[in-house]
DSSP file (Angstrom, degrees, kcal/mol; ACC not computed):
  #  RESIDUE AA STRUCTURE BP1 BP2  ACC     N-H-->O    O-->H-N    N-H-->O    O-->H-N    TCO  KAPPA ALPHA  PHI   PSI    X-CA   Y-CA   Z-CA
    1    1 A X     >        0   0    0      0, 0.0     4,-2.3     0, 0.0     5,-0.1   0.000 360.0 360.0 360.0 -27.1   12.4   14.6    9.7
    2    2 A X  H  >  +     0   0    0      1,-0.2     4,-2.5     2,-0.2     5,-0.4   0.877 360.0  68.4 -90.9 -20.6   10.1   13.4    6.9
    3    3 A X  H  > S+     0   0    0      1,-0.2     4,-2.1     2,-0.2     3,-0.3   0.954 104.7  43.4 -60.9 -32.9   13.0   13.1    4.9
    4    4 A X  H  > S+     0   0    0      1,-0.2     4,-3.0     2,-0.2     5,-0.4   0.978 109.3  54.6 -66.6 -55.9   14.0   10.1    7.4
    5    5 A X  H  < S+     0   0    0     -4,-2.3    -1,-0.2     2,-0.2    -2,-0.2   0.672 105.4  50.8 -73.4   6.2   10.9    8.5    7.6
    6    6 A X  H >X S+     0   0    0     -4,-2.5     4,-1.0    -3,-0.3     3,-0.7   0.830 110.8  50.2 -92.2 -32.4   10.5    8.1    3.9
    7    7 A X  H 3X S+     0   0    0     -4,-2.1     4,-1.7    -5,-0.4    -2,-0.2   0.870 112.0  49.1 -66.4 -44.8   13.9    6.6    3.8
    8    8 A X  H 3X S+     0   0    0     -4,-3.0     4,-1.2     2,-0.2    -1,-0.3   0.564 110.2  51.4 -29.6 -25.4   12.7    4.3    6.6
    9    9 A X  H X4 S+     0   0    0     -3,-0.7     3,-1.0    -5,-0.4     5,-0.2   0.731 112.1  47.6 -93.5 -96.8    9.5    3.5    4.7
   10   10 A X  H >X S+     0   0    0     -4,-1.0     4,-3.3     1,-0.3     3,-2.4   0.544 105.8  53.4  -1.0 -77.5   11.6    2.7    2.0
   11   11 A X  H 3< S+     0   0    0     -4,-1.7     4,-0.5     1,-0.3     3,-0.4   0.935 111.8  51.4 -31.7 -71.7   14.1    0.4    3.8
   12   12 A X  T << S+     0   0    0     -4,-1.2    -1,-0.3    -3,-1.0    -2,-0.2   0.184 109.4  44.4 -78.3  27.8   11.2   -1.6    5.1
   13   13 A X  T <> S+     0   0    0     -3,-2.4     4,-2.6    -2,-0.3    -1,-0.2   0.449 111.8  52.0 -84.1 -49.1    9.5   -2.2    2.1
   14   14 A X  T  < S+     0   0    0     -4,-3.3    -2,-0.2    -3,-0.4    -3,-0.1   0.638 115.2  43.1 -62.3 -17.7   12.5   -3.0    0.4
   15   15 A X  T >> S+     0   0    0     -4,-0.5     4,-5.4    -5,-0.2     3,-0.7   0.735 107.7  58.5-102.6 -28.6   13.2   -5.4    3.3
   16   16 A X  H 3> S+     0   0    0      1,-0.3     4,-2.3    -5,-0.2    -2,-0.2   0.952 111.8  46.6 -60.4 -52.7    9.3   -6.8    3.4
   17   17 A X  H 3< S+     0   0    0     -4,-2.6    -1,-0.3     2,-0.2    -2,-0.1   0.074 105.5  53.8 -77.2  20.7    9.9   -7.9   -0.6
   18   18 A X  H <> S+     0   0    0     -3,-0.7     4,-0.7    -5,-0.1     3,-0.4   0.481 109.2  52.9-110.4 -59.3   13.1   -9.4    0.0
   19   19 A X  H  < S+     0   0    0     -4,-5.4     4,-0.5     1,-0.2     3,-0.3   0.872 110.7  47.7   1.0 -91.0   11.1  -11.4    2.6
   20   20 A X  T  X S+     0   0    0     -4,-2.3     4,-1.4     1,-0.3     3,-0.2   0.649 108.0  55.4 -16.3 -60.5    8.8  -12.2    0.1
   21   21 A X  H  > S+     0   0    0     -3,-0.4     4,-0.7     1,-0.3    -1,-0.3   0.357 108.5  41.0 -88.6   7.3   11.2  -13.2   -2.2
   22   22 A X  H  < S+     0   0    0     -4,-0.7    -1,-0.3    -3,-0.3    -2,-0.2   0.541 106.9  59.3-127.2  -0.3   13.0  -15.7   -0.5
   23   23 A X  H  > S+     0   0    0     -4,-0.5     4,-1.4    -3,-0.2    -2,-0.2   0.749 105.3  52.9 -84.5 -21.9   10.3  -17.3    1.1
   24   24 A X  H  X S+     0   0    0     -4,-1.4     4,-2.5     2,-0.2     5,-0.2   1.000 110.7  46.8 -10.1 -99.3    9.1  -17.9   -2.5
   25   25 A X  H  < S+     0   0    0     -4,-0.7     4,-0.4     2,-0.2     5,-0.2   0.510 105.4  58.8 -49.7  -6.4   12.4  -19.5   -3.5
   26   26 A X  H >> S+     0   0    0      2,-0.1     3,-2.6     3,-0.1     4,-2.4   0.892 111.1  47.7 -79.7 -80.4   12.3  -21.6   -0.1
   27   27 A X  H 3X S+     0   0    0     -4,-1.4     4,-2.5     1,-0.3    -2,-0.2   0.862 111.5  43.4   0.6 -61.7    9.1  -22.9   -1.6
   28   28 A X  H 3< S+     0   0    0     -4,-2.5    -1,-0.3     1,-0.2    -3,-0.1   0.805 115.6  52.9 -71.4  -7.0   10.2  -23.6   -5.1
   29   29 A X  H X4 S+     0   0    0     -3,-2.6     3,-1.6    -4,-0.4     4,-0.3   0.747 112.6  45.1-134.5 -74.0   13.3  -25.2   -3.5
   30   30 A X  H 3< S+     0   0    0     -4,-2.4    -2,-0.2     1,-0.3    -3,-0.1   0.718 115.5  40.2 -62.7  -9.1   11.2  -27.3   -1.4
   31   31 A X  T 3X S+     0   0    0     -4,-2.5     4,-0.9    -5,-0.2    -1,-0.3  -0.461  90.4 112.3-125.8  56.2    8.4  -28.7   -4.1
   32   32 A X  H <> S+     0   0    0     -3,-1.6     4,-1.0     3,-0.2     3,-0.4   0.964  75.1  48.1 -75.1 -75.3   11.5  -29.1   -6.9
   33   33 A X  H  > S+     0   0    0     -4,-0.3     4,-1.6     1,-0.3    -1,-0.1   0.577 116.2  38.5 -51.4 -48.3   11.4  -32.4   -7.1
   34   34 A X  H  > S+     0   0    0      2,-0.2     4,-2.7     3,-0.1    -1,-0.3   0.865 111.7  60.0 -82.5 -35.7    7.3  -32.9   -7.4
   35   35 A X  H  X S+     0   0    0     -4,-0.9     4,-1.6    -3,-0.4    -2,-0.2   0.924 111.7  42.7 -67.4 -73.6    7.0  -29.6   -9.9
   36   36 A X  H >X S+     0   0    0     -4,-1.0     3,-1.7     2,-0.3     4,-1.2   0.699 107.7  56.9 -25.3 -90.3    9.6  -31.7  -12.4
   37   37 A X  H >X>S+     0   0    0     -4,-1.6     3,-1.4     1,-0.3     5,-1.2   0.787 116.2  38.9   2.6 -87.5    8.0  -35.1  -12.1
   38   38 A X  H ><5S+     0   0    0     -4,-2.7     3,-0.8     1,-0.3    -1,-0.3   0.727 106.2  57.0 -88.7   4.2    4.9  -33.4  -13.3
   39   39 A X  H <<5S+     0   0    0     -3,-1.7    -1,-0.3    -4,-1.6    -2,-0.2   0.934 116.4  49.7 -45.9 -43.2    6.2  -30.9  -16.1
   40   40 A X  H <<5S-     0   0    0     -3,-1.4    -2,-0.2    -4,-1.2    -1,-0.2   0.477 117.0-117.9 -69.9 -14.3    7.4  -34.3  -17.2
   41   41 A X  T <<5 +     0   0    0     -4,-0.9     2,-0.4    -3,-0.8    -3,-0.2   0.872  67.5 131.3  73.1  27.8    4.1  -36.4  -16.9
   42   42 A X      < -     0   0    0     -5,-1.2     2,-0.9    -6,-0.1    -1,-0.2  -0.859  68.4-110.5 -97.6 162.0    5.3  -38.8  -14.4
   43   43 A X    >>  -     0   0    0     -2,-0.4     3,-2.1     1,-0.2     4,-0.8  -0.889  22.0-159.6 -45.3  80.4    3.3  -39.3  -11.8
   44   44 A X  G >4 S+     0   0    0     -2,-0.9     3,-4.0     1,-0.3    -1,-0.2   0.810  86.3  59.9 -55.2 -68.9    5.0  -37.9   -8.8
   45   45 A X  G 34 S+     0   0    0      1,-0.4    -1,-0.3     2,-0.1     3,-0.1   0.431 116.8  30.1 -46.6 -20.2    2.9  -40.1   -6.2
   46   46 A X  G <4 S+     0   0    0     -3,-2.1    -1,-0.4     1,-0.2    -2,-0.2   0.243  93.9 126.3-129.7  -0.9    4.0  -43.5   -7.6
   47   47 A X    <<  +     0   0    0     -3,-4.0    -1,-0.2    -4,-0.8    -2,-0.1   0.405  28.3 170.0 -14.6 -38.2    7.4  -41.9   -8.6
   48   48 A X        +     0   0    0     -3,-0.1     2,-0.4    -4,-0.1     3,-0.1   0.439  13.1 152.2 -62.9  97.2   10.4  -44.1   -7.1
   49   49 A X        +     0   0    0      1,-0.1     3,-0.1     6,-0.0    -1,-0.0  -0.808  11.7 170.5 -98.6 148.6   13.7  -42.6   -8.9
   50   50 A X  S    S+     0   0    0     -2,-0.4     2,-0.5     1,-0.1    -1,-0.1   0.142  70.0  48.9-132.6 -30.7   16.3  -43.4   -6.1
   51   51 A X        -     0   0    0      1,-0.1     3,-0.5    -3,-0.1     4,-0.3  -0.911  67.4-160.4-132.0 119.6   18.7  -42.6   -8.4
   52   52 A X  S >  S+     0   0    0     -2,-0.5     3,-1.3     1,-0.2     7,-0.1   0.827  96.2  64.8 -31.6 -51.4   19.0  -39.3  -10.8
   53   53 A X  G >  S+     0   0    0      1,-0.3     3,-0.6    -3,-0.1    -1,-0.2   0.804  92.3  62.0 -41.0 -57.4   21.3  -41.1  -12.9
   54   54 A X  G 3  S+     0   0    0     -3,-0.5    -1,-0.3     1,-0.2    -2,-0.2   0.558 108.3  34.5 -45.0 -22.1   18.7  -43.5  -13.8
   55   55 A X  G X> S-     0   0    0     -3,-1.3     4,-1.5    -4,-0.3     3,-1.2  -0.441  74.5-178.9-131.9  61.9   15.9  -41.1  -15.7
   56   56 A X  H <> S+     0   0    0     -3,-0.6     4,-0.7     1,-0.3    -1,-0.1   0.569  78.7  56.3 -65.3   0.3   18.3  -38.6  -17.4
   57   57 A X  H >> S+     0   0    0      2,-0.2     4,-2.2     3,-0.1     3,-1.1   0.905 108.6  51.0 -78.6 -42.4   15.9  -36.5  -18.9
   58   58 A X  H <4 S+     0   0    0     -3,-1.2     4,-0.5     1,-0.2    -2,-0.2   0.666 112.6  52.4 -56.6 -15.4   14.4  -36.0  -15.0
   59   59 A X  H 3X S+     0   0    0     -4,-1.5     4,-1.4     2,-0.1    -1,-0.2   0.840 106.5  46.7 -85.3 -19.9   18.2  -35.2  -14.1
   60   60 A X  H <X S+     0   0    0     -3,-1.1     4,-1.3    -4,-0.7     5,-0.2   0.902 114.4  49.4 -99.3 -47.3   18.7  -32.5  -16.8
   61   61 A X  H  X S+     0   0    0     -4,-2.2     4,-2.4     1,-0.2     5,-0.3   0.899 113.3  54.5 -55.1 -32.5   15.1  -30.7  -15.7
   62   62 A X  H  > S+     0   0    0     -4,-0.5     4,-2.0    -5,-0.3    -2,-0.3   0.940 108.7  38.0 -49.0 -56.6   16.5  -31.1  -12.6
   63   63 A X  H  < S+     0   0    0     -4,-1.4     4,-0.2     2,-0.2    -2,-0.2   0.503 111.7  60.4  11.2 -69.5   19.4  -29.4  -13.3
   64   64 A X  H  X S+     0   0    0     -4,-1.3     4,-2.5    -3,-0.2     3,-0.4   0.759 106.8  48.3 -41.4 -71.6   17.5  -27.0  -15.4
   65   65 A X  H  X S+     0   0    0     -4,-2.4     4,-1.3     1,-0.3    -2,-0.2   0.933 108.7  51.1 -87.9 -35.1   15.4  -25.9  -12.2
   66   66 A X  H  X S+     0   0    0     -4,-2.0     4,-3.3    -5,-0.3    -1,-0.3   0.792 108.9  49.2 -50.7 -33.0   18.2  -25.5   -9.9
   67   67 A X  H  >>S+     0   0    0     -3,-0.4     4,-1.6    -4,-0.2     5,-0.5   0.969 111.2  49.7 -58.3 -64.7   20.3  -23.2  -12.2
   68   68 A X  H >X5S+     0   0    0     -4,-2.5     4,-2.1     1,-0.3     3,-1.6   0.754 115.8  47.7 -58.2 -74.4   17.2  -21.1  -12.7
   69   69 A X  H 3X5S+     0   0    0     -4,-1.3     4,-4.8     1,-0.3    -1,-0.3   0.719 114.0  44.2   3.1 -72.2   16.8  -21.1   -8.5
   70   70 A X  H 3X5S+     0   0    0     -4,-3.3     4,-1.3     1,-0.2    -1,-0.3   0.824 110.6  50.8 -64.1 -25.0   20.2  -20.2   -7.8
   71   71 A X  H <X5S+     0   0    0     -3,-1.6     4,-1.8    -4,-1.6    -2,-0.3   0.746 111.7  50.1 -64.8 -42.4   20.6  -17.5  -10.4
   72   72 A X  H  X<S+     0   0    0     -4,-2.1     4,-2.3    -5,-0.5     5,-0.3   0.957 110.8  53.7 -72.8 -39.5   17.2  -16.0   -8.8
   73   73 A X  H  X S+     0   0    0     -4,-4.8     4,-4.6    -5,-0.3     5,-0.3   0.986 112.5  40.6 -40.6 -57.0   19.0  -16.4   -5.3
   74   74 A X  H  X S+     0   0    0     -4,-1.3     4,-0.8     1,-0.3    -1,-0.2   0.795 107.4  60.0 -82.1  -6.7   22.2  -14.4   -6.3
   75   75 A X  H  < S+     0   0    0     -4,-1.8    -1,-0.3     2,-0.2    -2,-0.2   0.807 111.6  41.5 -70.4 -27.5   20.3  -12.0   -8.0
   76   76 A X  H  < S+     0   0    0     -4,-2.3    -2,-0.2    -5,-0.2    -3,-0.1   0.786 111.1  57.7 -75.4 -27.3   18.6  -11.3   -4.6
   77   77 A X  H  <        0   0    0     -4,-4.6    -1,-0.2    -5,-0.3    -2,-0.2   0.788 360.0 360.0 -75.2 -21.3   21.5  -11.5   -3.2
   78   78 A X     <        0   0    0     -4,-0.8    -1,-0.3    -5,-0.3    -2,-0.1   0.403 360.0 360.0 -75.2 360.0   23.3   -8.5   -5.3
């Protein structure tokens, strides 16, 4: 019996930090755009790029921060 409810504790811990960790990456997912801008020293607030194409060092940190993002996904995902 205890042996099940430490394997139950377990499970949901393991399930609480998976949580965790993807609501993170929804975050980092969701503020990409403004964390770049200022790694870069623009001024996010008076930003207007409409187009990526146009600032290509802001396309390649872009780029850059999506790799690292998705890689963190499919590593949660393994």
């Amino acid at each position: 019996m205890y042996y099940f409810q430490a394997l139950d504790m377990i499970f949901v811990t393991i399930l609480h930090l998976l949580k965790t960790q993807l609501n993170i990456l929804g975050d980092a997912l969701a503020t990409i755009r403004k964390r770049v801008l200022k790694r870069l020293g623009v001024n996010y607030k008076k930003a207007e790029i409409l187009h990526d194409e146009q600032f290509p060092k802001f396309e390649k940190e872009m780029y850059k921060e999506l790799t690292h993002c998705t890689k963190h996904l499919m590593s949660l995902l393994e």
